[in-house]
C-alpha positions in Angstrom: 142.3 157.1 110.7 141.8 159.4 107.7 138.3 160.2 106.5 138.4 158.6 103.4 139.5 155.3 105.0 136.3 155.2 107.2 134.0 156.2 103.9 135.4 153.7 102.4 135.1 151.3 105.0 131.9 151.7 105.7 131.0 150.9 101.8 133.2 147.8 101.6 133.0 145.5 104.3 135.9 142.9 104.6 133.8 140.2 105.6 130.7 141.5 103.5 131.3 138.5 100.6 131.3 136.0 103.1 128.4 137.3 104.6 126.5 137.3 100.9 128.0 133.6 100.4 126.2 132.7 103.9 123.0 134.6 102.4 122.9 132.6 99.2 123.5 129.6 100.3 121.0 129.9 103.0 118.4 130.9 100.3 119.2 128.3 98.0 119.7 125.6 100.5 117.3 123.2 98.3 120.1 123.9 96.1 122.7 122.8 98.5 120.9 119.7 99.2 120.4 119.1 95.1 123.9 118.5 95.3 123.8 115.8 97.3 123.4 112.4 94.8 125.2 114.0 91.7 128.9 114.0 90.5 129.4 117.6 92.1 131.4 117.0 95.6 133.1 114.3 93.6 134.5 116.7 90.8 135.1 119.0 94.2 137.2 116.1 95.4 139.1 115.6 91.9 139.9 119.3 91.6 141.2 119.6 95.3 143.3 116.7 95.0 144.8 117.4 91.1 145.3 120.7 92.5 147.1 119.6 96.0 149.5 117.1 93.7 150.5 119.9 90.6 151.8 122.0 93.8 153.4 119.2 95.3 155.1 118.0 91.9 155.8 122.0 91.0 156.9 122.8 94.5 160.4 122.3 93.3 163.3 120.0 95.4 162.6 121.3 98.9 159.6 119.3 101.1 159.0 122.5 102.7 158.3 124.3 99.6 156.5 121.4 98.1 154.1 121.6 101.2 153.1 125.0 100.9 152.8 125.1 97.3 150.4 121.9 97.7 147.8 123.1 100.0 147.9 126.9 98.3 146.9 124.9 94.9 144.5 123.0 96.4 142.9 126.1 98.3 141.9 128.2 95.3 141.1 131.6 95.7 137.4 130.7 97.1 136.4 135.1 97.2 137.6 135.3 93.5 135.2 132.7 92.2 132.6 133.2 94.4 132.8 137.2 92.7 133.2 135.5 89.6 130.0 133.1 89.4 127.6 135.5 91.3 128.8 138.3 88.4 128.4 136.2 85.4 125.6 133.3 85.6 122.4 133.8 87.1 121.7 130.2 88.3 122.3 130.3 92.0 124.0 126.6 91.3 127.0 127.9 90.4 127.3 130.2 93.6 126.1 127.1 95.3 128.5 124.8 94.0 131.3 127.1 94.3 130.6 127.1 98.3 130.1 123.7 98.2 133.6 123.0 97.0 135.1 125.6 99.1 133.6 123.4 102.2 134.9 120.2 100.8 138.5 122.0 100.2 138.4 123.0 103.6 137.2 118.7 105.0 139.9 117.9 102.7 143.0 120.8 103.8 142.6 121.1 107.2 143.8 117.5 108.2 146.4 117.5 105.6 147.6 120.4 106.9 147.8 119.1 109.8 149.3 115.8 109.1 152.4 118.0 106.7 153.0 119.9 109.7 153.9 117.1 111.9 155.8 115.1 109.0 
């Protein structure tokens, strides 16, 4: 492996910005509880779900098509806004509820990935 790749490995981790979601989350875990008793896992919910039917409905004529593009919109890019809120806010509630949504994506995905696989 070249030289330049290992410097540059060794600078950017590929795992380092789930490692710093981990981090933040674990240091703002009042935070994480906060969200517990407000409207925020159920605008998570909404988002996945408008998300999961525009991809089916934009997924064009073919089912198999329609099933990919249905669980890739309702799995946003999680690393992209995670980069995004810890860049520009300084509340540590948007980090938060970023992850929090993420997990709830992934409650939500997971089993209807499952259950478009076997259909």
């Amino acid at each position: 492996m070249p030289t330049a790749l290992l410097q540059w490995g060794n600078c950017r981790r590929p795992f380092g910005l789930g490692r710093r979601a981990r981090a933040s989350t674990a240091a703002n875990i009042d935070k994480v509880l906060q969200v517990f008793g407000t409207f925020g896992i159920l605008a998570g919910l909404l988002f996945i779900a408008l998300g999961v039917a525009i991809g089916w409905l934009l997924g064009g004529p073919d089912v198999q098509t329609k099933r990919v593009m249905s669980l890739g919109t309702g799995q946003r890019n999680i690393a992209a806004a995670l980069v995004v809120a810890s860049q520009s806010f300084d509340d540590p509630k948007v980090v938060v509820m970023v992850i929090v949504v993420a997990i709830v994506g992934l409650i939500i995905l997971m089993p209807l990935s499952r259950a478009l696989a076997k259909s």
